[in-house]
C-alpha positions as CSV (number, residue, x, y, z in Angstrom):
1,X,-37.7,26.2,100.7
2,X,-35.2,27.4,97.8
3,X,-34.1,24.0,96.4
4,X,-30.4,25.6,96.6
5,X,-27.6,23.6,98.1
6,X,-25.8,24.7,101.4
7,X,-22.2,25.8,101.2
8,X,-21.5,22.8,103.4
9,X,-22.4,19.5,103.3
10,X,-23.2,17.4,106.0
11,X,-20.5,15.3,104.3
12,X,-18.0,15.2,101.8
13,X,-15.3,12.7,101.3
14,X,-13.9,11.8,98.3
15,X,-11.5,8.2,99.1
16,X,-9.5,5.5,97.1
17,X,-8.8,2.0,98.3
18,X,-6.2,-0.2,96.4
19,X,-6.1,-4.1,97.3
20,X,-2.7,-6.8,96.9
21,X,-3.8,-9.8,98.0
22,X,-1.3,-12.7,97.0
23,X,-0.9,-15.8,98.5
24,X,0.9,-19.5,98.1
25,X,-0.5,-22.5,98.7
26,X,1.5,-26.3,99.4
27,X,-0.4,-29.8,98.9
28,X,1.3,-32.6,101.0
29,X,0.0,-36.1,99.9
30,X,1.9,-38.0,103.4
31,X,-0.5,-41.1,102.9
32,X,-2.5,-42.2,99.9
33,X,-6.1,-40.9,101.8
34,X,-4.0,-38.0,104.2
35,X,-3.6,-34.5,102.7
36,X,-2.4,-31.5,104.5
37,X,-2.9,-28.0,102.4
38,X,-0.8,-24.9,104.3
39,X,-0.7,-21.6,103.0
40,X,-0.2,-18.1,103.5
41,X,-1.9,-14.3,101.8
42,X,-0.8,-10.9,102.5
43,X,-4.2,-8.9,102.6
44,X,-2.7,-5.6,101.8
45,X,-4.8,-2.5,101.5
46,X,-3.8,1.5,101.0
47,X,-6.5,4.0,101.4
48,X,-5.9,7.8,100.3
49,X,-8.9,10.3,101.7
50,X,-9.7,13.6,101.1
51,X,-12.1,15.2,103.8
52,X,-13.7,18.1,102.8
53,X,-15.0,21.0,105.2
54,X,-18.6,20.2,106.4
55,X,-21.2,22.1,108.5
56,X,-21.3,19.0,111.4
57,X,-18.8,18.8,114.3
58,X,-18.9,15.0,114.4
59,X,-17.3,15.1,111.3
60,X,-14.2,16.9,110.3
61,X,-16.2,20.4,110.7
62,X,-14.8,23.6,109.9
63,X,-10.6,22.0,109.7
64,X,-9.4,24.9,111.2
65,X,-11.8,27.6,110.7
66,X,-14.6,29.4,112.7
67,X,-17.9,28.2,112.3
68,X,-21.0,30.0,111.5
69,X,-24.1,28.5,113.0
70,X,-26.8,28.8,110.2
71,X,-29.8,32.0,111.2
72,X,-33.2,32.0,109.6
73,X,-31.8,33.9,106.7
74,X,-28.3,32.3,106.3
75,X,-26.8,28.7,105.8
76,X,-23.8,27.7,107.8
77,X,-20.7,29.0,107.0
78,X,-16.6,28.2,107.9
79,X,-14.5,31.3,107.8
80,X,-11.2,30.1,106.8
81,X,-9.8,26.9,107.4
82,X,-8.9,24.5,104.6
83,X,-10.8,23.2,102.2
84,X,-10.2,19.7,103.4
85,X,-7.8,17.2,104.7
86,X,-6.0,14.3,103.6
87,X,-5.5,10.8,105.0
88,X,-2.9,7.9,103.8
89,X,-2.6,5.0,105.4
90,X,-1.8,1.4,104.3
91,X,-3.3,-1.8,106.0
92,X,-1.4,-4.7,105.9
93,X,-2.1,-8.5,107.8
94,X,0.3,-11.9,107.0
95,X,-2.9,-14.3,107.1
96,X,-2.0,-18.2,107.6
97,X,-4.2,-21.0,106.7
98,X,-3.7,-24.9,107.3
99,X,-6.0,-28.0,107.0
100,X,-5.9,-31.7,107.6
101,X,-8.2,-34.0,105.4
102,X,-7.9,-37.7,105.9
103,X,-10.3,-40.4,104.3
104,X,-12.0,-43.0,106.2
105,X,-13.4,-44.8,103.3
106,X,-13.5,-43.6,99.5
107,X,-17.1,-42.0,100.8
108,X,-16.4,-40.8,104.2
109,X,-14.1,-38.0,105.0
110,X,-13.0,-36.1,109.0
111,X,-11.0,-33.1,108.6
112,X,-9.6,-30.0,110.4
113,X,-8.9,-26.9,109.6
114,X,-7.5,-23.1,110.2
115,X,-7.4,-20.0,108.9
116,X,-7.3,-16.1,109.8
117,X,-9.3,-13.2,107.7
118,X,-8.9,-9.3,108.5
119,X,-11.2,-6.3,108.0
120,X,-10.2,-2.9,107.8
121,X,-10.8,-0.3,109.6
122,X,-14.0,1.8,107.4
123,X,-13.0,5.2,106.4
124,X,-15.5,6.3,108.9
125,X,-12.6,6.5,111.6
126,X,-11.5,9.7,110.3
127,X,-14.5,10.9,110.9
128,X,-13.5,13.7,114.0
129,X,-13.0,17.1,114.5
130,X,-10.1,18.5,111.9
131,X,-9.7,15.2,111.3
132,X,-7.0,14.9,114.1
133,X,-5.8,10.8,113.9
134,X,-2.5,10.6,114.7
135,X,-2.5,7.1,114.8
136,X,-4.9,5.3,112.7
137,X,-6.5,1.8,114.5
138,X,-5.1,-1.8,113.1
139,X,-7.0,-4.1,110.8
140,X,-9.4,-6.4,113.2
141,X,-8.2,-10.3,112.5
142,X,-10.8,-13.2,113.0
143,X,-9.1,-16.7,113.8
144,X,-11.1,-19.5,112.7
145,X,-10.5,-23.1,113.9
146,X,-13.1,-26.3,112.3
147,X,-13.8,-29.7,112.8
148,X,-16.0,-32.1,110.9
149,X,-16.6,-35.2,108.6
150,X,-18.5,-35.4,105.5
151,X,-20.5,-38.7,104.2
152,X,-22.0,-39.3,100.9
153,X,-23.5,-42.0,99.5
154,X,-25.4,-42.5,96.1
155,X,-28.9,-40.5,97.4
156,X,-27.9,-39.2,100.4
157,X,-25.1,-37.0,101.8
158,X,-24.4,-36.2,105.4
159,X,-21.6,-33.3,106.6
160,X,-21.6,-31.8,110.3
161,X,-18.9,-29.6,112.1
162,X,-18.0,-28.0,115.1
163,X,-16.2,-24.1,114.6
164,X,-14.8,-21.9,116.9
165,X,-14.1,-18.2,116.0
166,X,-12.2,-15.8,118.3
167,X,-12.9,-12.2,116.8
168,X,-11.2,-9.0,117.9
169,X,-14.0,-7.0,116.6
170,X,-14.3,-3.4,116.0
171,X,-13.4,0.0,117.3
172,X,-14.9,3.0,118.8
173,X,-13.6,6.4,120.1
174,X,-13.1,9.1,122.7
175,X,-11.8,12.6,122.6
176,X,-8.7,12.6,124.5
177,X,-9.2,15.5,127.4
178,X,-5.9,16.2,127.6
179,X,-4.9,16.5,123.3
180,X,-8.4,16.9,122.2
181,X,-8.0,14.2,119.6
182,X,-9.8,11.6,119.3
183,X,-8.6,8.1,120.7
184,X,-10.0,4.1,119.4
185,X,-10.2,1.4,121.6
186,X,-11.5,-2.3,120.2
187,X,-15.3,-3.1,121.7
188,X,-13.7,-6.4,123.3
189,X,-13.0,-9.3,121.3
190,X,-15.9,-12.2,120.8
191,X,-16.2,-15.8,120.3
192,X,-18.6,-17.5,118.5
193,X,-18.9,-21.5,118.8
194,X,-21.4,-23.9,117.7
195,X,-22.4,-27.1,115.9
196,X,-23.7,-27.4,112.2
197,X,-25.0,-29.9,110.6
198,X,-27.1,-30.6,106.9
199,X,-27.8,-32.8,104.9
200,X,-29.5,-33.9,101.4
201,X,-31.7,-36.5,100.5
202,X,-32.9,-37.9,96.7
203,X,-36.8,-39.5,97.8
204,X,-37.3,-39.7,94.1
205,X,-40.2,-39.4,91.5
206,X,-37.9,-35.9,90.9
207,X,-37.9,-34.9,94.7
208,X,-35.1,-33.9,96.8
209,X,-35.2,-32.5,100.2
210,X,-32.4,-30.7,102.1
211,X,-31.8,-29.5,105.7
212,X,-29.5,-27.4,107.7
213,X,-29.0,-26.9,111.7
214,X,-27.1,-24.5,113.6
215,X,-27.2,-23.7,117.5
216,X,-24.1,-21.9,119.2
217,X,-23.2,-19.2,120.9
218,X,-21.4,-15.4,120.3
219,X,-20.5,-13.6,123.0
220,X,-18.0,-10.7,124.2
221,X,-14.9,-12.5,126.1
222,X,-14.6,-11.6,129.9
223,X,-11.9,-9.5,131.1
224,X,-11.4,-6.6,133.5
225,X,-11.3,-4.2,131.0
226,X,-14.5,-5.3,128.9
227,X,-17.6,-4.1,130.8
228,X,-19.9,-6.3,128.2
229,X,-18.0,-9.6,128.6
230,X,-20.2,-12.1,128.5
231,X,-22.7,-10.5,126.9
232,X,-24.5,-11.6,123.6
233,X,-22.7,-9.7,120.4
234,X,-26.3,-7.8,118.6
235,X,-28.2,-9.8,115.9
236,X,-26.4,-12.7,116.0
237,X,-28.7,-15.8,116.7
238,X,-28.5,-18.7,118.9
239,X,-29.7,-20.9,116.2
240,X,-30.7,-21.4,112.4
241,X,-32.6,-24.1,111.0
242,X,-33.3,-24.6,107.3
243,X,-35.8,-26.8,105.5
244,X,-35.8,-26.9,101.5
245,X,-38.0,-29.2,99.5
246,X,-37.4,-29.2,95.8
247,X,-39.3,-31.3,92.8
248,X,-37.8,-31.1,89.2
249,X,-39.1,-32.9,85.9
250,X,-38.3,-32.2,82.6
251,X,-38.6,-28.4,82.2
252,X,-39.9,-27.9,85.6
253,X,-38.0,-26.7,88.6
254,X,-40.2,-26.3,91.7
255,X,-39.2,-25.5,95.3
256,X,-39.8,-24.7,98.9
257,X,-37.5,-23.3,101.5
258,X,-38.8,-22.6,105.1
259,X,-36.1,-20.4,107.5
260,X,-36.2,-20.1,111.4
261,X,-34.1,-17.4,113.3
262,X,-33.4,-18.3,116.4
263,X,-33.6,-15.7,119.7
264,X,-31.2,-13.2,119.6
265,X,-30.9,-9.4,120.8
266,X,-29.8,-5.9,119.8
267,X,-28.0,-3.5,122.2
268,X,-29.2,0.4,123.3
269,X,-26.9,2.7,122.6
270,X,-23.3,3.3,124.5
271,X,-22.2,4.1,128.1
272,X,-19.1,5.7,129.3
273,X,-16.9,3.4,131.8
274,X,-14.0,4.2,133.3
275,X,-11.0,2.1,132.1
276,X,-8.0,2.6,133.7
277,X,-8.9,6.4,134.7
278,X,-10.4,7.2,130.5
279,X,-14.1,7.3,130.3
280,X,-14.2,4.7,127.1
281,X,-17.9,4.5,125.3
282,X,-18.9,0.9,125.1
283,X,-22.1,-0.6,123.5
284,X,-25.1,-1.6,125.2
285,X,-25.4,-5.2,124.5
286,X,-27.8,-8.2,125.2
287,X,-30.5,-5.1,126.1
288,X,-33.6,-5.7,123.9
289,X,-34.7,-9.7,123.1
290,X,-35.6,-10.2,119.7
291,X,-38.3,-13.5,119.5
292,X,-37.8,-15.8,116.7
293,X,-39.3,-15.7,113.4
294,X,-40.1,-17.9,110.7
295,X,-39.7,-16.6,106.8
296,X,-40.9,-19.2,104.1
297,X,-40.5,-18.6,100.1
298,X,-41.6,-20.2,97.0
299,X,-40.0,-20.8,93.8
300,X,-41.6,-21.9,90.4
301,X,-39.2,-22.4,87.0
302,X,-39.7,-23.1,83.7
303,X,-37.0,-23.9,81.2
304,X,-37.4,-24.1,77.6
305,X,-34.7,-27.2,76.2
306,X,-34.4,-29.7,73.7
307,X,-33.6,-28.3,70.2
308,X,-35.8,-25.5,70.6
309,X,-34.4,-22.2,69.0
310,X,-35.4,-20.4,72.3
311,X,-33.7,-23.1,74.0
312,X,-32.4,-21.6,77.7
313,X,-35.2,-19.1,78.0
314,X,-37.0,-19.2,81.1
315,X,-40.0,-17.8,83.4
316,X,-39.4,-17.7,87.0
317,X,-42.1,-17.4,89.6
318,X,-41.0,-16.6,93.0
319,X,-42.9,-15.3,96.2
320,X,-40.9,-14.2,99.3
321,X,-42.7,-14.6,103.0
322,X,-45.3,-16.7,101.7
323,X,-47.1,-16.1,105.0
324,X,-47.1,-12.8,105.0
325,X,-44.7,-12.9,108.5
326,X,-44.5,-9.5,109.6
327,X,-42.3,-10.5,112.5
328,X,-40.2,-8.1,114.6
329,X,-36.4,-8.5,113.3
330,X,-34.8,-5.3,115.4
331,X,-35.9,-2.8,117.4
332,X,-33.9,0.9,117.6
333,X,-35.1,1.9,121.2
334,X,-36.9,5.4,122.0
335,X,-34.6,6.1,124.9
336,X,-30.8,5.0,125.3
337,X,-29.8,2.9,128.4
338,X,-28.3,4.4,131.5
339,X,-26.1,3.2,134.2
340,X,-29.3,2.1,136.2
341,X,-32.2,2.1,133.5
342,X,-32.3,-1.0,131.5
343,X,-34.5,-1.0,128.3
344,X,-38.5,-0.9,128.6
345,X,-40.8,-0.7,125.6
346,X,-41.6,2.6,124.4
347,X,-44.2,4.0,122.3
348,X,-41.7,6.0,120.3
349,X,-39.3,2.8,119.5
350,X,-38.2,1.9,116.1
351,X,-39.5,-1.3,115.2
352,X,-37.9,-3.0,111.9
353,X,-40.3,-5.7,110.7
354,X,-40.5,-8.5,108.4
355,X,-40.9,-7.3,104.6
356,X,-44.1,-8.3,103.6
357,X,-45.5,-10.9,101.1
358,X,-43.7,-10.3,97.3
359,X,-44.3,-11.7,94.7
360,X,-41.6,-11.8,91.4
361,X,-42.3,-12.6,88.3
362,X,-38.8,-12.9,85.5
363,X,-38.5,-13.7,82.0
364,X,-35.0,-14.8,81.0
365,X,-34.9,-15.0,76.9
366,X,-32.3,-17.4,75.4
367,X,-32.0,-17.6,71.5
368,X,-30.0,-20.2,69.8
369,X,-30.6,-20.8,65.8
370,X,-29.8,-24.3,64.4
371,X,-26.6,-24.1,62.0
């Protein structure tokens, strides 16, 4: 070992993203307890990359030059070529939004709403061979349409809602046979759906508890030319349920929050499928089931008030997985899926787990002199 960098890097990109994001908003007040708020923001984003020469093929490699596979004695080596590459491209998405709110009674509210958000492609799709991406792949939009109602009353508040999310989801790529450059294609859009619900409630004596439910669904939209439609999307769970129990007097603040993750899976790797006569990689999905889990933490706060010169300083107590759950949360599988071998426990699979118990102990000093 000589502790002396390689020529190349495995990777080396140097890359500036600028963001204009303004929008306009109008209120409409139609009837005294009916409001309708429409708007509109153009999500605007320019990226500028340099990709410098590296020593992997699945990145930009040699950009022109010969590579030198690395010997016993010597590192790898380009001969020629350029020192790197460079990438422009602006981003741009006109991103609506409207919603309806109209009240029942001065405590009880039913609304609707919609809106669209975009993601960018990650600089990671410049990521070939010479960097050869003639056309760079368009921002992936979410549409996102809600329904609900929210109650409150004087110790208690209700709110549930019913969402529907149509997501065109990301992209992965194949080297064009015929140009030798390297072609994206989305993964299939999704659509996740569900019902939510929570709620708070003031018991008394300083107690409050809250709670929050979730159970839907998020899978990849059927079509002839998506070979996982109708397959879960990975790590997204079929339900959530939340349980929080708080007590706070005087300088105490005291709580307990219980989590449960509902079933969900990961996926194994890609296959090649033939789409209209192009071999297009697609992911795995719905492949390995992942069990639900329970995570539970504990808070403990005290906050120095009054007239006190230290008044806001505070000691925090915390402990995360109270019982120690060292549940399996995803699993990176030994050997990849094949067109007839689905997924079978292996000795040599990755299991991520569960942190274990932690505990957290904070100071926060405040300092405030009378005048």
């Amino acid at each position: 070992m000589t502790w002396q960098d390689t020529p190349l890097p495995n990777f080396h990109e140097h890359f500036i993203t600028q963001s204009f994001q303004p929008f306009a908003e109008f209120e409409w007040h139609p009837l005294p307890k009916f409001v309708v708020i429409a708007g509109v923001k153009d999500a605007n984003y320019e990226m500028t990359l340099n990709q410098y020469q590296d020593n992997f093929t699945k990145y930009v490699g040699c950009l022109g030059g010969i590579q030198q596979k690395a010997t016993a004695s010597t590192p790898p080596l380009c001969i020629g070529g350029a020192a790197f590459v460079t990438h422009s491209v602006d981003y741009n998405n006109w991103l609506p939004n409207l919603a309806a709110r109209y009240y029942v009674k001065n405590n009880w509210s039913v609304y609707a709403q919609f809106g669209e958000g975009s993601i960018i492609p990650p600089s990671a799709v410049f990521d070939v061979p010479n960097g050869q991406v003639l056309a760079p792949p368009h921002p992936t939009v979410a549409k996102t349409y809600q329904t609900g109602t929210v109650l409150k009353f004087r110790r208690w508040t209700l709110d549930a809602d019913y969402f529907y999310i149509h997501f065109q989801n990301g992209y992965d790529s194949y080297i064009d046979p015929t140009s030798n450059e390297a072609v994206f294609v989305p993964t299939g859009p999704s659509n996740t759906q569900g019902f939510e619900a929570e709620g708070n409630v003031v018991i008394g004596w300083g107690f409050s508890a809250y709670a929050n439910v979730m159970a839907g669904s998020a899978k990849y939209a059927k079509g002839q030319n998506f070979p996982n439609g109708g397959e879960w999307v990975a790590n997204a769970p079929s339900n959530l349920e939340t349980f929080m129990l708080f007590w706070r007097h005087k300088n105490w603040d005291i709580g307990f929050v219980d989590k449960r993750v509902g079933q969900m899976y990961n996926d194994n790797g890609t296959l090649n499928y033939t789409i209209n006569g192009i071999k297009i990689p697609y992911p795995v999905d719905q492949a390995i089931m992942i069990n639900p889990f329970n995570v539970a933490n504990f808070f403990a706060n005290y906050t120095i008030k009054n007239s006190s010169w230290l008044r806001g300083s505070r000691i925090g107590l915390a402990i995360n997985n109270l019982a120690d759950n060292h549940a399996i949360v995803g699993i990176t599988p030994f050997t990849s899926a094949t067109a007839t071998v689905a997924y079978a426990p292996n000795p040599g699979d990755q299991l991520n787990l569960l942190p274990g118990r932690s505990v957290m102990v904070t100071l926060t000093a405040g300092w405030a002199p009378r005048r």
